[in-house]
C-alpha positions, 0 to 999 in steps of 0.5 A: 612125503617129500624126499628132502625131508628127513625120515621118521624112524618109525616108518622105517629101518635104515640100512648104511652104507659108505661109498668112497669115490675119488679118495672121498668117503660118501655116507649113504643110508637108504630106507625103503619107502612103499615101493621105492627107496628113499637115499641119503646122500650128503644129506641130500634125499632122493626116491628112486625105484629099482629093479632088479635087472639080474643077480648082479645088476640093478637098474634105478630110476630117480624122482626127477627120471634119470636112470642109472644101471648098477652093476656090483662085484658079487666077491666084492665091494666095487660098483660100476654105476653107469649113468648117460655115457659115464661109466663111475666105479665105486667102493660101496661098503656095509657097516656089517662088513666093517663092523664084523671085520673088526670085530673078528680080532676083538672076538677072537675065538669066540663071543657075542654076536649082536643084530648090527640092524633092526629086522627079523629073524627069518631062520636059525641054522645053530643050536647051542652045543654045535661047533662052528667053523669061522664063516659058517651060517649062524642065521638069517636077518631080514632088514629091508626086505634084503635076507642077511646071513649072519656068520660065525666070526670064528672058530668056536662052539655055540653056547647060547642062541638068544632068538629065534625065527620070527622074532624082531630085533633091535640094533644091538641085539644079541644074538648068538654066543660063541664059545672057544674052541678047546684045543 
């Protein structure tokens, strides 16, 4: 497949990403293609292979052989991309990052949590009745061969889990429902 060409779905999940750079906002969405991953950015396509060089570095190699090391901020949303002799700093953020940050006012104590992607559920730390602090690990969602765990928005007690490990999900899907805590 030619990496200018759009990608089917069907051959794939998406995983988006918002990188911001220089005051500008850079939509990416990468797509892992055999061994490599397919990048769009601007809605331009391009393959590369990474490797992961270290817990938070990454060594990518596009189609057309240049070779870029990423470095990223394990507590935070700043890259290093190092490319020749250019050191470029960027803010990469998840839509899971945003998405769960305004939902956290929306939810308050409680509430449904939805799959913000497709993948599979790969564990279920939770049964209903437990309580749960915010921040603590619901469970476990697979996309893209990358494990995201899934975490309480807030305080609250579990009262419905609606998958379980093994299953597949689709963007939207609910997952876990909290309810407040009594206080």
């Amino acid at each position: 497949m030619e990496a200018d060409r759009p990608a089917r779905r069907a051959q794939g999940s998406f995983v988006r990403f918002i990188a911001r750079h220089g005051g500008e906002e850079i939509p990416i969405e990468v797509e892992r293609h055999g061994s490599a991953y397919r990048v769009r950015m601007a809605d331009r396509w391009l393959v590369a292979d990474v490797v992961n060089a270290g817990p938070y570095l990454r060594s990518l190699r596009l189609e057309d052989g240049t070779q870029l090391t990423l470095v990223h901020d394990r507590d935070g949303t700043m890259h290093q991309i190092s490319l020749a002799d250019s050191i470029i700093h960027v803010d990469i953020t998840d839509p899971l990052s945003l998405k769960r940050k305004g939902r956290e006012d929306e939810l308050g104590a409680g509430g449904v949590i939805r799959a913000l992607m497709p993948g599979r559920i790969v564990r279920v730390m939770i049964k209903k009745g437990d309580s749960v602090r915010k921040g603590a690990s619901l469970l476990v969602l697979e996309a893209m061969k990358m494990e995201n765990e899934i975490q309480a928005l807030a305080d609250g007690v579990v009262d419905q889990v609606f998958v379980e490990a093994g299953q597949t999900v689709e963007s939207g899907t609910e997952l876990v429902h909290l309810a407040p805590l009594d206080r």
